[in-house]
C-alpha positions as CSV (number, residue, x, y, z in Angstrom):
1,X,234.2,2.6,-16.2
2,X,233.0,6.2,-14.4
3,X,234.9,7.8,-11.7
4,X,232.9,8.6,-8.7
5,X,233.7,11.5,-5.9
6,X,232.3,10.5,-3.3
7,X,232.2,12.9,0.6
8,X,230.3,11.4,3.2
9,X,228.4,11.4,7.2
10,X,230.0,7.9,9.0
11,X,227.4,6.2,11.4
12,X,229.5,8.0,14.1
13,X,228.9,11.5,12.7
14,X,232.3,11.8,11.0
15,X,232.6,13.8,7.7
16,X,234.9,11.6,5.3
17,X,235.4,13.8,1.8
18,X,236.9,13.1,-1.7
19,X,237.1,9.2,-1.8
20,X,237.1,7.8,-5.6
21,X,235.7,5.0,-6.4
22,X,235.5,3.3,-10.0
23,X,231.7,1.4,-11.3
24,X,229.8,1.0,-14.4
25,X,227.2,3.7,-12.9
26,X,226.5,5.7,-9.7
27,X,224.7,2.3,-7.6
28,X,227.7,0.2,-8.6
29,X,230.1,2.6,-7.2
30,X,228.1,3.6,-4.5
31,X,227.5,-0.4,-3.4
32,X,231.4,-0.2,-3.2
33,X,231.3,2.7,-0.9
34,X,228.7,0.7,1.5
35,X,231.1,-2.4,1.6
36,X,233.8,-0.1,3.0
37,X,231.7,2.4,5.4
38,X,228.1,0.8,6.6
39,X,225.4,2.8,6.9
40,X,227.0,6.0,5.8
41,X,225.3,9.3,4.7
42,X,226.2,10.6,1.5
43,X,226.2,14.0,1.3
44,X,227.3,14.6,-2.2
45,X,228.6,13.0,-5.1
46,X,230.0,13.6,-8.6
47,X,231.2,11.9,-11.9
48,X,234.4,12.9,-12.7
49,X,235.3,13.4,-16.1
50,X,237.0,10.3,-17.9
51,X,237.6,12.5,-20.6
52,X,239.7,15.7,-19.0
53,X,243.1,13.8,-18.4
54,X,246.4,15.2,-18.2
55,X,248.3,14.4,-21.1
56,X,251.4,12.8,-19.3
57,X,252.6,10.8,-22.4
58,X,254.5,11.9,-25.3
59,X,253.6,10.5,-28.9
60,X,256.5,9.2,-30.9
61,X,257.7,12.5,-32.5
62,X,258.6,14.6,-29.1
63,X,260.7,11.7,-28.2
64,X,262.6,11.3,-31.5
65,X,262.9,15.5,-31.3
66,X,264.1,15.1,-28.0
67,X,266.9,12.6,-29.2
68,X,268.0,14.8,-32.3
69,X,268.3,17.7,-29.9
70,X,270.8,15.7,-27.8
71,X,272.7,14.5,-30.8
């Protein structure tokens, strides 16, 4: 699934920005958005990268260096 960023105009005239919603493709996530604010505005949009993550695991061999540092 695509990551959506989504910044929008409420009915009321209220800016709402950066809201991230998950979908297959830009009318599945923005069918999500409707169910949560009715007849909104959307004022901009964009995909964000699945593929630009943070490495925030460690692969087996930093943790078995870590331990034989310890030792």
């Amino acid at each position: 699934m695509l990551k959506f960023n989504f910044s929008l105009r409420t009915r009321d005239g209220q800016t709402v920005e950066n809201i991230q919603l998950y979908g297959k493709d830009l009318p599945d996530a923005e069918r999500k958005l409707r169910q949560m604010y009715r007849n909104c505005e959307v004022t901009q949009y964009k995909i964000i990268d699945p593929d630009n993550k943070i490495a925030q695991s460690a692969d087996i061999e930093d943790v078995l260096s870590l331990i034989a540092k310890d030792s």
